[in-house]
C-alpha positions in Angstrom: 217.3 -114.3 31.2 217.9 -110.9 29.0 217.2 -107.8 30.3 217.3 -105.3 27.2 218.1 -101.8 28.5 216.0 -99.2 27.4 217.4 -96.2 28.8 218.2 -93.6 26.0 220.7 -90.7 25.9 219.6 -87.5 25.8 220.7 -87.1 22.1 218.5 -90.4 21.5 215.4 -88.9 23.4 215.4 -85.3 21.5 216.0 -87.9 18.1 212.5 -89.7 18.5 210.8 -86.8 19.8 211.5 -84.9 17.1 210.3 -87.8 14.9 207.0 -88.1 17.2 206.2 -84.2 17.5 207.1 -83.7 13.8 209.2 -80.8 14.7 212.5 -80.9 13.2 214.1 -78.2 15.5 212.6 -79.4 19.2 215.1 -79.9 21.5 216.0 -80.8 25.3 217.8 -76.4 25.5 214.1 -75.0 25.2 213.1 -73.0 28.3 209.6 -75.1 28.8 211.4 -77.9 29.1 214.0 -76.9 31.5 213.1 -78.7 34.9 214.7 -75.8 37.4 215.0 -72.5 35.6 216.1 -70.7 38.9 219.1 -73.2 39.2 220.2 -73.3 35.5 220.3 -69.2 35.9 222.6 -69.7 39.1 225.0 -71.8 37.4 224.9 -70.1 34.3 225.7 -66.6 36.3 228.6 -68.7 38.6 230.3 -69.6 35.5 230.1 -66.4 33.9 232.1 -65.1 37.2 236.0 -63.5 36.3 237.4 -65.3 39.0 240.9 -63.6 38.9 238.8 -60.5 39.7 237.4 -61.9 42.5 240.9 -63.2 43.9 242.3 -60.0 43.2 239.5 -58.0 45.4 240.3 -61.1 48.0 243.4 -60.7 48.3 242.9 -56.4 48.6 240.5 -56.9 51.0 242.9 -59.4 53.4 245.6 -57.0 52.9 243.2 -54.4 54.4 242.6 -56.5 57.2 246.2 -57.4 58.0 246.6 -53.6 58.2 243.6 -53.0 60.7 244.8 -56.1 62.7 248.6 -54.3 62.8 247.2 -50.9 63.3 244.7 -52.2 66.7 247.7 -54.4 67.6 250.3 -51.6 67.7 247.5 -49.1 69.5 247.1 -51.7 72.1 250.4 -52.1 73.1 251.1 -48.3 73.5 248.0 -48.4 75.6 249.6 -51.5 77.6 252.6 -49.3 78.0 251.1 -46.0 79.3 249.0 -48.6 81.8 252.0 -49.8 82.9 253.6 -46.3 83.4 250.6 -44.9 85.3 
């Protein structure tokens, strides 16, 4: 027994839909025929990110909170010490 696939490639489907609608310029990248607009937007904006930005404002903002941790860390230790002198 033969099974004859007829799945088609995108490329194949906007090919014979332009032949059935008559339309030489219809295509799969209209905005009607998107299935999830929201989600397309989302990964269009993700990839549209500057990453190295982002690291670089990560990597600030870590810094800052190696400094805060140092900062409380040495603050509680001279507190420990004045306890322990009192």
């Amino acid at each position: 027994m033969t099974v004859i696939s007829t799945a088609q490639t995108p490329e194949e489907f906007e090919e014979n839909a332009r032949l059935v609608s008559g339309d030489p310029h219809w295509s799969l990248e209209t905005r009607e025929f998107k299935s999830f607009p929201p989600v397309t937007d989302t990964i269009v904006w993700i990839k549209q990110v500057d990453w190295e930005e982002v690291a670089m404002r990560c990597k600030g903002g870590l810094n800052n909170v190696g400094l805060v941790l140092a900062v409380t860390g040495e603050k509680l230790h001279d507190f420990g010490c004045w306890l322990a002198k009192v």
